[in-house]
One Martini backbone bead per residue (centre of mass of N, CA, C, O) as a GRO file, in nm:
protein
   86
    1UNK     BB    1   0.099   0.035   0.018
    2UNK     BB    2   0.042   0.371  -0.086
    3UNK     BB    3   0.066   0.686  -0.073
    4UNK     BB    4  -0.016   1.023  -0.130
    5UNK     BB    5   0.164   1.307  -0.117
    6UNK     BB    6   0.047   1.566   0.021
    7UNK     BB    7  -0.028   1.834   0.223
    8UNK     BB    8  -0.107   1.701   0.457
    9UNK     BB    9   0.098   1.501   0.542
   10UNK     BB   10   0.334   1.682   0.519
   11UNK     BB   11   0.243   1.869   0.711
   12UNK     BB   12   0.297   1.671   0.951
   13UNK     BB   13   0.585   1.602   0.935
   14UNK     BB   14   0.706   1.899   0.930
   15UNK     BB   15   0.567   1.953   1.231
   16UNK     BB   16   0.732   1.728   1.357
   17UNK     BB   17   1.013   1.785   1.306
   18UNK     BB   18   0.946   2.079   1.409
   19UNK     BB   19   0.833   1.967   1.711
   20UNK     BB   20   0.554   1.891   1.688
   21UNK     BB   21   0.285   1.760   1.843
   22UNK     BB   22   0.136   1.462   1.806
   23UNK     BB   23  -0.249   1.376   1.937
   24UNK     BB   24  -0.464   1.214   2.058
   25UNK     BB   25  -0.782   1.213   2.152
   26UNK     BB   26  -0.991   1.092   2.422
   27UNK     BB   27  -1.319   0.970   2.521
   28UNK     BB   28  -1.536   0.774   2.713
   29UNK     BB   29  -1.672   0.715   2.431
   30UNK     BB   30  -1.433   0.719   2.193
   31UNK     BB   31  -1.395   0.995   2.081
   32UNK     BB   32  -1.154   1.085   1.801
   33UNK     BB   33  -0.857   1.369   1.791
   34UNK     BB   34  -0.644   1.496   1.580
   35UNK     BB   35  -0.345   1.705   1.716
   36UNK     BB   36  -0.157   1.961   1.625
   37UNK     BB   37   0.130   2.111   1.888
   38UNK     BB   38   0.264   2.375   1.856
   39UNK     BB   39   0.495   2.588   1.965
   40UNK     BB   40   0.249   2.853   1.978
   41UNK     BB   41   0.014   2.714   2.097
   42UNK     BB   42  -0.108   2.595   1.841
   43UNK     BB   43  -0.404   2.409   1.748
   44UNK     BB   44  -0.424   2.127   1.474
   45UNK     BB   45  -0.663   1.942   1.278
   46UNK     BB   46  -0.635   1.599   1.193
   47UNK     BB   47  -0.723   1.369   0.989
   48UNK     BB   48  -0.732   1.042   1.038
   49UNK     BB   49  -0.670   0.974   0.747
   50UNK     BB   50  -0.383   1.054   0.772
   51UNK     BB   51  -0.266   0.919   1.052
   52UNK     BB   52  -0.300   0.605   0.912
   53UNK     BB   53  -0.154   0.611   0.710
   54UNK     BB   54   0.144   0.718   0.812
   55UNK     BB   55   0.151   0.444   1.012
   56UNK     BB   56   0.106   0.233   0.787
   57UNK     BB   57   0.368   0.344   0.672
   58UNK     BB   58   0.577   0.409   0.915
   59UNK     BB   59   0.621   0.692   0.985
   60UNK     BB   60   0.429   0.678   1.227
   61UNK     BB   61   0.391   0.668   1.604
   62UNK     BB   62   0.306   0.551   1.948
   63UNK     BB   63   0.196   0.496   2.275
   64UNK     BB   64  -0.127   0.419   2.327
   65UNK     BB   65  -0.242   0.596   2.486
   66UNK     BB   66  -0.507   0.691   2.763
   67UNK     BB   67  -0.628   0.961   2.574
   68UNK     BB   68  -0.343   1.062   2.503
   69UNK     BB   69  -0.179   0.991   2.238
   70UNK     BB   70   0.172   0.990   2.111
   71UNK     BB   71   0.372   1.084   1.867
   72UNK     BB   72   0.623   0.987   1.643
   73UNK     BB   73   0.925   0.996   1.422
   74UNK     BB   74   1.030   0.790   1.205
   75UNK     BB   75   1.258   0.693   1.016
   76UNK     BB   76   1.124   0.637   0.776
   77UNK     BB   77   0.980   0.954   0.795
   78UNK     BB   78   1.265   1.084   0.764
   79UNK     BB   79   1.336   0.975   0.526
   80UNK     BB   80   1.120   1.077   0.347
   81UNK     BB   81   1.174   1.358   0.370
   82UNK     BB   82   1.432   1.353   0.249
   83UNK     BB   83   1.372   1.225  -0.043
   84UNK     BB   84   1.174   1.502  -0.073
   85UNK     BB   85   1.356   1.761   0.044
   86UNK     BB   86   1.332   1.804   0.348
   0.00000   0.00000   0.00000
């Protein structure tokens, strides 16, 4: 499985690199949503199906806790922003 390089991936990607916490948060109903954590203090809503793909890719993973897992960029995730010139 391939996915396509977009703008929505590349930023999280980019967001990741340069510091960035990518979070998933989750309620007691089980309802989940993935935010990156910028450095300035504000929080983007990234699109659940971003966060599958990239994971799926094995660009990045979790700590998989309950409610709010972190995320991190493998080596792999670093390696494909190196191969795109990122």
């Amino acid at each position: 499985m391939s996915i396509s390089w977009d703008k929505a991936h590349r930023r999280v990607l980019l967001a990741m690199c340069g510091a960035a916490l990518l979070k998933s948060h989750r309620d007691l109903d089980g309802n989940k949503v993935y935010k990156l954590h910028l450095l300035d203090g504000r929080e983007e809503v990234v699109a659940w199906k971003v966060v599958e793909e990239l994971t799926a890719q094995g660009f990045i993973d979790s700590n998989k806790k309950f409610p709010a897992a972190t995320y991190w960029l493998t080596d792999r995730g670093k390696a494909a922003l190196m191969q795109r010139g990122h």
